[in-house]
C-alpha positions in Angstrom: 74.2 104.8 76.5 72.2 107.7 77.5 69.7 109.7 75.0 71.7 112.3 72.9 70.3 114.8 74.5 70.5 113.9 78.1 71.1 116.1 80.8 74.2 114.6 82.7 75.7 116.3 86.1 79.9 115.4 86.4 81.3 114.5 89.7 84.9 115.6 90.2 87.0 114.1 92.9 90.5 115.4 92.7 93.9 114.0 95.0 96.8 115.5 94.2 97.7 113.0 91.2 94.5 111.4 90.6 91.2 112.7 89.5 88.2 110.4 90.2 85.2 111.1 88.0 81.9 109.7 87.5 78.6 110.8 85.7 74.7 110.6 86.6 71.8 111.2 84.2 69.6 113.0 85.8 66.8 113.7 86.7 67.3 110.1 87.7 70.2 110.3 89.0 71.2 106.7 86.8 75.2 106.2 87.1 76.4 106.1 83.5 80.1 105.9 83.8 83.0 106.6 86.1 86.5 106.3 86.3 89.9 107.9 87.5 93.1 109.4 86.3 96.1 108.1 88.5 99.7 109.3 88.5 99.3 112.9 87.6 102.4 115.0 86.9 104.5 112.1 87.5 107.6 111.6 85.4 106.7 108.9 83.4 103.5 110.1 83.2 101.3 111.3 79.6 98.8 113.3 81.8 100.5 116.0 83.6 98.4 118.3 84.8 94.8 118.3 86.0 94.0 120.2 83.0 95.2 117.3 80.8 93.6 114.7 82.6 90.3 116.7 82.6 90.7 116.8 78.8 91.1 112.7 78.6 87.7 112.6 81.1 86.0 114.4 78.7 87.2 112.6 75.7 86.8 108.7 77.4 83.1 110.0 78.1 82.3 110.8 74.7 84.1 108.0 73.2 82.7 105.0 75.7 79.3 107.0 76.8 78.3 108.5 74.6 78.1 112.1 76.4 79.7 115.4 75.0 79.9 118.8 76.5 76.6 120.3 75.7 75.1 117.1 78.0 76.9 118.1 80.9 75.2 120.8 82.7 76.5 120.7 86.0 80.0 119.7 87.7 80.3 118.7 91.5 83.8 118.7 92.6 84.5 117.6 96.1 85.9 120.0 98.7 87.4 118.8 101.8 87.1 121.9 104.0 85.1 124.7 103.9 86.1 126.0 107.2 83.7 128.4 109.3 82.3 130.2 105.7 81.0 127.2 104.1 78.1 126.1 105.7 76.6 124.8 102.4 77.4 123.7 99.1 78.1 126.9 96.9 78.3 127.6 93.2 81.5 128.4 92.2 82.8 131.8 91.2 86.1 134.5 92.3 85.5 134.8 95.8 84.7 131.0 96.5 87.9 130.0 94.3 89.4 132.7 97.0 87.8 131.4 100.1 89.1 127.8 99.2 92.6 129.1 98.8 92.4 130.8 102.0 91.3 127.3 104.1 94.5 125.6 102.0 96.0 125.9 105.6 93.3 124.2 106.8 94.0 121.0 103.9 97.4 121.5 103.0 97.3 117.8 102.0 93.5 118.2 100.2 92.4 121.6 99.2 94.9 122.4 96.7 94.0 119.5 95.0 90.5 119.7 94.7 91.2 123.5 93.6 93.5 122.3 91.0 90.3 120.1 89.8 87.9 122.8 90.2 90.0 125.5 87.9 90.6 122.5 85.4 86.9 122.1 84.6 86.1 126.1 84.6 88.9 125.9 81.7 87.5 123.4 79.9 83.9 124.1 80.7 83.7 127.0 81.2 79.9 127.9 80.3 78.8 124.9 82.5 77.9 125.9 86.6 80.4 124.2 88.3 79.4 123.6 92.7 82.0 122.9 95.4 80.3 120.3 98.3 82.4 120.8 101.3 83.2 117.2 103.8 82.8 119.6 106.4 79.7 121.9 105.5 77.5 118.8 107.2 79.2 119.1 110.5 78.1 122.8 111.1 74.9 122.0 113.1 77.6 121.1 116.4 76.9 123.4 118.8 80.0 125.5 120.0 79.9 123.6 123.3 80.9 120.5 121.2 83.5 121.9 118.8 85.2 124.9 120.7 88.6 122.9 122.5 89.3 124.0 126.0 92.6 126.2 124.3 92.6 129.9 125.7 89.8 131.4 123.6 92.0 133.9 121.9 93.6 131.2 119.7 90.0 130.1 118.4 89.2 134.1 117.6 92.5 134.2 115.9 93.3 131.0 114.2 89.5 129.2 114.4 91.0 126.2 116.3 88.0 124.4 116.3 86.5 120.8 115.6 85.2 120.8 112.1 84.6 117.1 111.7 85.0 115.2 107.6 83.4 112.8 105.8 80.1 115.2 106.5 78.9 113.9 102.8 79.2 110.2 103.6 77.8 110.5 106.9 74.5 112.4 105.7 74.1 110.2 102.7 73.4 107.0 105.1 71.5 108.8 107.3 69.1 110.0 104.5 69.4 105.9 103.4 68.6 105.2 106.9 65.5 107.0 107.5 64.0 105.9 104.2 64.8 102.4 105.2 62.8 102.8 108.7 60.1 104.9 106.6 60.0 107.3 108.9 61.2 111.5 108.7 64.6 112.0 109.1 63.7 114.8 111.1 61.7 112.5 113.7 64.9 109.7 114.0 68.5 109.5 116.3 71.2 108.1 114.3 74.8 107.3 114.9 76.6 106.8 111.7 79.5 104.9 111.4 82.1 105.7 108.5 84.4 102.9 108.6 87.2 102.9 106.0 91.1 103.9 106.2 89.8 106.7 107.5 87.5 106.7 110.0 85.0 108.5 111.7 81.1 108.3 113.8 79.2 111.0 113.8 75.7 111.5 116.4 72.4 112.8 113.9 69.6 114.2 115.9 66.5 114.9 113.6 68.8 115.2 110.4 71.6 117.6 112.5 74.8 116.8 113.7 75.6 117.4 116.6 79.3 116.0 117.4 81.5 114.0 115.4 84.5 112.2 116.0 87.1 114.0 113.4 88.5 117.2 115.3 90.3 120.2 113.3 92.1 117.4 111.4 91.0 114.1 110.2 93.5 113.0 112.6 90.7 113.1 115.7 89.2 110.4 117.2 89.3 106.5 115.9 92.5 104.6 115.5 92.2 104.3 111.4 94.2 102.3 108.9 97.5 104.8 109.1 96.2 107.3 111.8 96.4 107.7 115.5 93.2 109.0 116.5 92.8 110.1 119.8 96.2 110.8 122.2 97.9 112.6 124.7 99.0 115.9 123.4 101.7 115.7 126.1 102.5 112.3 123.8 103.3 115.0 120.7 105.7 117.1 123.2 107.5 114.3 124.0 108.3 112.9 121.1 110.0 116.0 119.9 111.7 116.3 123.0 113.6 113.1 123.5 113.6 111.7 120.0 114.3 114.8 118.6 112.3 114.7 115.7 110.9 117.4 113.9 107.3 118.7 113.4 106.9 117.4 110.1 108.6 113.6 111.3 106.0 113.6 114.2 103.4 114.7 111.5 104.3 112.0 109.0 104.3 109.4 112.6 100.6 110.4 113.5 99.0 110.1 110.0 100.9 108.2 107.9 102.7 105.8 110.5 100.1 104.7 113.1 96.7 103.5 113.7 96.4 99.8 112.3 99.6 99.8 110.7 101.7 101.0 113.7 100.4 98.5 116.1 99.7 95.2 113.8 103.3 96.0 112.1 101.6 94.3 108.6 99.3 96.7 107.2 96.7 99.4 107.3 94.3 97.0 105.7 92.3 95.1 107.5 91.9 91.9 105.4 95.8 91.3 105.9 95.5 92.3 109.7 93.0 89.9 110.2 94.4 86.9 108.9 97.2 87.4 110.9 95.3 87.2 113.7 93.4 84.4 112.6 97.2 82.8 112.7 98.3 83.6 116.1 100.0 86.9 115.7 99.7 88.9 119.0 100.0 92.0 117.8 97.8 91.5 115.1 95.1 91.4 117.7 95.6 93.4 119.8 95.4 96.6 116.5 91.9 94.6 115.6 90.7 94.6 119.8 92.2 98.3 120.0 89.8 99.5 116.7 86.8 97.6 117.9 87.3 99.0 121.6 87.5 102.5 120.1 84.5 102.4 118.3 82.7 101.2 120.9 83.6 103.9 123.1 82.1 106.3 120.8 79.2 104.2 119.9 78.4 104.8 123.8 79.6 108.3 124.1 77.3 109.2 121.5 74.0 107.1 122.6 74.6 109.1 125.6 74.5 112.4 124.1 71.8 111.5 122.3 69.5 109.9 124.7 69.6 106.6 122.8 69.2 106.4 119.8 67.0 104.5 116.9 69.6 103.0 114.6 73.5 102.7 114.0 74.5 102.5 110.8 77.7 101.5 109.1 79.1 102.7 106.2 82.2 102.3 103.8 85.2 100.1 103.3 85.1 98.2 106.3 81.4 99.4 107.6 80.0 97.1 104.6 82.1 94.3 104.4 83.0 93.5 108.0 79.9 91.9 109.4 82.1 90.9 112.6 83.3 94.2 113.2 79.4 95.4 113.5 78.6 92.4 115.3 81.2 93.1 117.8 81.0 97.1 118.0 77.0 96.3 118.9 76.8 93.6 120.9 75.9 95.2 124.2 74.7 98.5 123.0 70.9 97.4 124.2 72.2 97.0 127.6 72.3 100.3 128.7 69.5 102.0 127.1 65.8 100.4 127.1 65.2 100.8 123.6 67.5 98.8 121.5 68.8 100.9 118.2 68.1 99.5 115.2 71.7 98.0 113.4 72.3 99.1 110.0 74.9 98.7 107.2 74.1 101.1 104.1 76.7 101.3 101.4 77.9 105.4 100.9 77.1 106.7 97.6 79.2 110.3 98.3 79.1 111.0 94.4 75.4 110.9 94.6 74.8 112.7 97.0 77.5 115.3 95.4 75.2 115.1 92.3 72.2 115.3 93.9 73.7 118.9 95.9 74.6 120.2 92.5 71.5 120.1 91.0 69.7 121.5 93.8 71.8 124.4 93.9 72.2 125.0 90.3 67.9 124.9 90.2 68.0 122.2 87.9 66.3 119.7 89.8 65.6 119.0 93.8 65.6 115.5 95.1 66.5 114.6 98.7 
């Protein structure tokens, strides 16, 4: 258990009937708990608002860690999109809470969530600073030749249809890992980052900037992941609607919640299962596993292009750190194109630290890279 009077920073992570949570001592940033709160609001559930399950965190904490209230100077909640206006993490107050409502749009599926999460803990703490980090605020370094879409230029003025790219937390976490790893400036290196988990995304890092990412305006852009589509044929969308004679929402629920791994292998969204399926003979099985690996390779490539090679690829998350095979594969013949062979990495993601970390920096109470 920590000191008694230990300074603590709370990460929030809120879905829209869970609340991940987990707590770092800091300066130190030393993990001291975490947990989550599943099946919010449902019927049978005790906890039925984020407010009540915000109220249990902070009870479980003091009961099993030891920390009350007056330890906690700092909350980081997670914020999935920031849009164009948040370039950075921000301490909360009226007009962010307004500027996150106004991206719900945006994150119909995420950002009312997190909100919900965010005006929990200014309830119940209400004298602590409380910091939204947005999965998109990384991304803004893409110049507008890499996110603008070839759409008549009024709609982007209008209804900023743009790429904004995700997982922007995850994917300068490992590059951060990365370049203390090589012992060498962030600012000096190339990276490609590769977030591999049921969602799915690579990113290109030029001296600590991104510069293009795979995730478009949604996280529905780019790789095939565990339930999504990735990259299509927008013609594909018309036609759908057309001669099945679905609705928006269906072809909606087909491209994110239907597809990717779990569309083609017909078994799962979970890789584990898909492989040993394959491992048995099943075709189809396969041919999702050949169809993810082939897609990341293409972007591996894409990116070492726009870069100009690069130093090191690094793989990250679920299926980044645990499928050896898959990095094997996705690398095998990246040295044959470029004469300086990048540098293979697999870092596990730490987004909560690095959500910490941001907090404290903003808040002034410490600064740690």
């Amino acid at each position: 258990m920590p000191n008694r009077n230990s300074k603590t920073v709370l990460v929030i992570n809120c879905g829209s009937s869970s609340l991940k949570y987990q707590i770092f001592e800091v300066p130190k940033f030393r993990e001291i708990y975490k947990g989550v709160v599943n099946h919010i609001g449902e019927i049978d559930s005790t906890v039925k608002t984020h407010q009540d399950a915000i109220i249990a965190v902070l009870g479980e904490l003091e009961e099993k860690a030891g920390i009350r209230k007056e330890n906690i100077v700092g909350v980081g909640h997670r914020v999935v999109h920031g849009g164009e206006e948040f370039k950075e993490p921000v301490v909360i107050d009226k007009a962010v809470i307004s500027g996150i409502k106004e991206k719900i749009e945006l994150a119909p599926l995420h950002n009312p969530a997190n909100l919900e999460g965010i005006m929990a803990c200014l309830q119940s703490l209400p004298e602590v600073k409380q910091v939204a980090v947005f999965d998109t605020a990384f991304h803004h370094t893409i110049p507008e030749y890499a996110y603008m879409y070839a759409l008549p230029y009024e709609l982007y003025k209008k209804y900023r249809l743009r790429k904004y790219g995700f997982h922007g937390t995850s994917h300068a976490y490992v590059a951060e890992k990365a370049a203390e790893k090589m012992g060498k400036p962030l600012d000096k290196l190339k990276l490609i980052t590769v977030h591999l988990g049921n969602g799915s995304s690579i990113s290109a890092i030029d001296a600590g900037k991104c510069v293009d990412t795979s995730m478009g305006f949604t996280p529905l852009e780019g790789l095939m992941m565990g339930t999504r589509s990735g990259d299509l044929d927008p013609a594909l969308v018309l036609y759908i609607i057309n001669h099945l004679h679905l609705s928006p929402h269906k072809v909606d629920m087909i491209l994110n919640k239907e597809s990717g791994l779990l569309g083609v292998s017909g078994i799962s969204n979970d890789v584990r299962g898909i492989c040993k399926a394959q491992d048995k003979g099943n075709a189809r099985a396969k041919l999702a596993i050949d169809m993810f690996l082939y897609r990341i390779k293409k972007y591996i490539g894409s990116y070492m292009y726009v870069l100009g090679g690069a130093d090191a690829i690094v793989f990250t998350a679920g299926i980044g750190e645990n499928k050896p095979e898959f990095v094997k594969e996705s690398t095998k013949d990246v040295g044959k194109i470029f004469k300086k062979k990048p540098k293979v990495m697999v870092i596990p993601t730490n987004e909560e630290l690095k959500i910490a970390v941001e907090t404290c920096n903003k808040i002034g109470l410490c600064v740690q890279g």
